[in-house]
N, C-alpha and C positions, 0 to 999 in steps of 0.2 A: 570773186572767190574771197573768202574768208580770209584774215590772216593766217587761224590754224591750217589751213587746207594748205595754203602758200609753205607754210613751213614743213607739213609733211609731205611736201610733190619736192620741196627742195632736198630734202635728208634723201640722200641716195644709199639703195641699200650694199653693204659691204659684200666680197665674198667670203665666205670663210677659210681661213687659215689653213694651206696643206697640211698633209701627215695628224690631222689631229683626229684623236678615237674621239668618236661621240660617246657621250655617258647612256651606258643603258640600267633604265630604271630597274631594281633589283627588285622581284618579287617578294613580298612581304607575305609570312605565311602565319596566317590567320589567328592559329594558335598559339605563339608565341608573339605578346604585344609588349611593347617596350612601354615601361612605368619610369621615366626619371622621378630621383630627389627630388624636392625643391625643399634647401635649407635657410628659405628665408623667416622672417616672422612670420609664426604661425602654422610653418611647413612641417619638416619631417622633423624627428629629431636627433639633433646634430651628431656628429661620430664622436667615439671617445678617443681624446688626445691625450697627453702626455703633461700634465700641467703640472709636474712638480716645482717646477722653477716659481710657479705663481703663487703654492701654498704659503698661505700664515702658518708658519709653524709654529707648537707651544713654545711656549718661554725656554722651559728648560731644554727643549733642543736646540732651542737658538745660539743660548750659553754655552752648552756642549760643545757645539761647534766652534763659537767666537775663541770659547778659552781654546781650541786645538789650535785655532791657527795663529793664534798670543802664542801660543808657544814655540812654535814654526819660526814665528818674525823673531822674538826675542833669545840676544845671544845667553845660553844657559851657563853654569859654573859647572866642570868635572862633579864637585861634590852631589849634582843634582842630574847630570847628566846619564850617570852611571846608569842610574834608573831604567835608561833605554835599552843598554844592551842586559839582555836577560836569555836563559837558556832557552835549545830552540825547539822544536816542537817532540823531538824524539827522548830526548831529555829529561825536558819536563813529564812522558810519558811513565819511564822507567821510575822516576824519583817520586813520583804520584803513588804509583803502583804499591812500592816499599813503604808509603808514609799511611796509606790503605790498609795496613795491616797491624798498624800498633793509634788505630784511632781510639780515644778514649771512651769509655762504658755509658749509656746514657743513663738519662736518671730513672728510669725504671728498671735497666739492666744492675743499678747501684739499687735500689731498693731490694730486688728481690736478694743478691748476694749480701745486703747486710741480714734480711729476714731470716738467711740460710742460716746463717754465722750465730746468730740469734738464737734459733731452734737447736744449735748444735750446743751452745752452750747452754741452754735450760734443758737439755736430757744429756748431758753430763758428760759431753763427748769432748776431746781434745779438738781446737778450734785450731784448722789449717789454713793458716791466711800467706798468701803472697802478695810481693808488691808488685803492683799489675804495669807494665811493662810500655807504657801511649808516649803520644809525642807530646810536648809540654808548647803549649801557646801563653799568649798573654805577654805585651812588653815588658813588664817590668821583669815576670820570671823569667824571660829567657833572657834577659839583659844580668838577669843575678849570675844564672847559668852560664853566659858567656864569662864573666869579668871571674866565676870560681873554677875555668873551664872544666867543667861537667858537659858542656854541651858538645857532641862528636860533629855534628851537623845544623849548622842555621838556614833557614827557606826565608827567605823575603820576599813580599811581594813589591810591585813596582807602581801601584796603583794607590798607594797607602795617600788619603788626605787628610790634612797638610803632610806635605811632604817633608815636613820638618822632625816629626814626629820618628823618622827611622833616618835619616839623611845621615846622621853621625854613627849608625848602627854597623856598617861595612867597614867603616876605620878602627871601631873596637875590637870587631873580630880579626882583623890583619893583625892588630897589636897585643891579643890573645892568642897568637895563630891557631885560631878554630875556623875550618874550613867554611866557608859561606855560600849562597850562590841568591839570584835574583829573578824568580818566577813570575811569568804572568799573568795578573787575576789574585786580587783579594779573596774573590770570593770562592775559588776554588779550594783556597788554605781555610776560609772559615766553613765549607762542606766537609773537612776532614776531622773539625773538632764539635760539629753541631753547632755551628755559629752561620749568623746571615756572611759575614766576612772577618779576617784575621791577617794582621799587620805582619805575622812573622809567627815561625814555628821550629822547633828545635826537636832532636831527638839526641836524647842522650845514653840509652841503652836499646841495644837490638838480642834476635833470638841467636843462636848458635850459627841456626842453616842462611840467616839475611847478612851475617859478619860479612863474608867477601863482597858482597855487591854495596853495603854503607862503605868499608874503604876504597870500592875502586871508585865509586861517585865521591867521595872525599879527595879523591886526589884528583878528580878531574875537574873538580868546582876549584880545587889549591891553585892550580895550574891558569885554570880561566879569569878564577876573579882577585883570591889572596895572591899571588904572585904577578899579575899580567900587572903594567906600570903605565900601559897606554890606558887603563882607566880613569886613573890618576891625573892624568894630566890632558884627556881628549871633551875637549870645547864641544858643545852641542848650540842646539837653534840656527839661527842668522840666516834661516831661507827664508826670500823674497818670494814675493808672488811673480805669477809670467810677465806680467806689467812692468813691473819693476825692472825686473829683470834684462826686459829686451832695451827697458829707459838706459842701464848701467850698459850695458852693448854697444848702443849705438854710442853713449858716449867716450867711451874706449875708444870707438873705432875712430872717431873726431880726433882724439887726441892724439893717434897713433897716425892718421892722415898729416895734422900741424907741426910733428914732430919731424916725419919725413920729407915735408915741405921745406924745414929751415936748411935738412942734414942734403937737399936736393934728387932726393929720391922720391918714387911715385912710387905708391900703394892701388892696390885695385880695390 
């Protein structure tokens, strides 16, 4: 005999295992055949994932970003923080509404009104001109506006760059007391005067029937922003990332362990 033969006369055969169900082969029907993937080279083509995290972003979102979270880490001054708190979305609807209705005339609604005025005076008519009644943009005039207070109402936005550019403009109007408030969206303020965006907007005269709804928003912006004193003096930034964050935790929790150690007390 063979060695093989020797080894298979020695392998003795097992019984099988009580209680155990034998697998019965499942009928496979015909018409439905199973096709797997294969997503290797050259196979199928792969699923769509989620790969935001892997995008190159443009530059300028990059920036976007970096400067948000520069802003986040680093601790800000009152005079620049203010900026944050701005009216909140119901607010700002009402005061949109009202500033909607005294926008100024474009330049073709001004051409044809001088045409008019024009034609009225070469056929000999008495020329009825009024002074047309918008909201007045533009820093320096509303800055004149503020400082002659003429202006009932100042709108700033909070988006304005450089921020240097209006940062002094909330402490003028406190020290004019002409009502102010802090909206925002530039470019919301420069869609009301036909501008791509506008740093700040003022209204100094309203209609008869808009009086009560400019003074109750005047007193409610007095109230918010000229009289409130936590703007004045409320710090912004100094948020850390999670990182950090959990870094400054745990070493708390160290120190408050070392402390209790000396005092012979245990912390958990």
């Amino acid at each position: 005999m063979g060695k093989a033969a020797k080894a298979a006369a020695g392998k003795k055969k097992l019984p099988s295992a009580p209680l155990v169900d034998k697998k019965k082969k499942t009928q496979k029907n015909p018409l439905f055949e199973k096709t797997p993937r294969n997503y290797r080279l050259g196979g199928d083509i792969q699923p769509k994932r989620d790969l935001t995290r892997f995008v190159r972003w443009p530059k300028y979102v990059r920036l976007q970003r970096m400067k948000k979270i520069m802003l986040m880490r680093l601790k800000m001054p009152p005079a620049i923080n203010q900026f944050n708190m701005t009216i909140d979305k119901n607010q700002a609807a009402t005061l949109l509404r009202l500033l909607k209705k005294y926008t100024p005339e474009t330049g073709e609604a001004k051409k044809n009104r001088l045409m008019e005025m024009a034609q009225q005076k070469k056929d000999g008519q008495e020329v009825k001109t009024k002074k047309p009644q918008v909201i007045k943009y533009g820093l320096n005039h509303v800055t004149t506006l503020i400082e002659n207070k003429t202006a009932k109402l100042v709108v700033i936005a909070h988006d304005v760059d450089p921020i240097e550019m209006v940062c002094w403009l909330p402490a003028l109007c406190r020290k004019k007391d002409v009502p102010y408030c802090i909206i925002k969206g530039k470019g919301r303020l420069g869609m009301l005067v036909h501008k791509k965006a506008a740093s700040c907007v003022a209204l100094t005269t309203v209609r008869q029937e808009d009086k009560a709804e400019l003074d109750k928003l005047a007193d409610n912006f007095k109230a918010q922003f000229n009289d409130n004193a936590e703007v004045r003096r409320r710090w912004g930034g100094g948020i850390m990332g999670i990182k950090s964050q959990h870094v400054t935790q745990r070493r708390e929790k160290a120190i408050q362990i070392e402390q209790a150690k000396k005092l012979g007390l245990q912390i958990s």
